[in-house]
N, C-alpha and C positions, 0 to 999 in steps of 0.2 A: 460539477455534478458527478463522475468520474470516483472523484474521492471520499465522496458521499456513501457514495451504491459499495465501493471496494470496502469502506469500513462497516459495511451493516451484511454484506457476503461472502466475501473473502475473509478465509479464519485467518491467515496470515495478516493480511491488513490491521484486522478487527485486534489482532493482538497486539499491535504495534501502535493503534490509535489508541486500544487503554493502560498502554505501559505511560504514554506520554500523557494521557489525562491523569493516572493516577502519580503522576510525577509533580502535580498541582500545576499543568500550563495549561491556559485558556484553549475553548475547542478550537477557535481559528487557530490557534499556534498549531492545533493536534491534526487539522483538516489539511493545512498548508503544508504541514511535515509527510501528511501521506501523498498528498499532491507531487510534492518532488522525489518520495518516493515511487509514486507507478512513471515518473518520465524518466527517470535512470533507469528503471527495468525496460521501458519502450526504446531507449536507445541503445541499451544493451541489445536487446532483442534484433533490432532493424542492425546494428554493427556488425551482428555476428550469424546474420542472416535465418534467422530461427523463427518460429511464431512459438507464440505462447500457448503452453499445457500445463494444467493441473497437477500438483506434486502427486509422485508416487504414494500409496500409502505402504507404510511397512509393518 
């Protein structure tokens, strides 16, 4: 559910789920791939003792 909500809110996610859709891979391929991308970010995060924030805008 996680990776659901992150590709329809988060612009980063959202972009990263329709590079891989428009790349012609099935949406589970596209969902599963965002999936293991927020648990790299959440271990990153818990590793390196941070929470997570919202990109700067520039």
């Amino acid at each position: 559910m996680p990776a659901l909500v992150a590709t329809r809110f988060n612009p980063d996610m959202r972009v990263f789920y329709q590079r891989i859709i428009s790349a012609g891979k099935p949406a589970k391929v596209a969902i599963t791939a965002v999936m293991r991308k927020l648990m790299v970010l959440a271990n990153a995060l818990v590793k390196a003792d941070r929470t997570w924030g919202p990109r700067p805008s520039s």
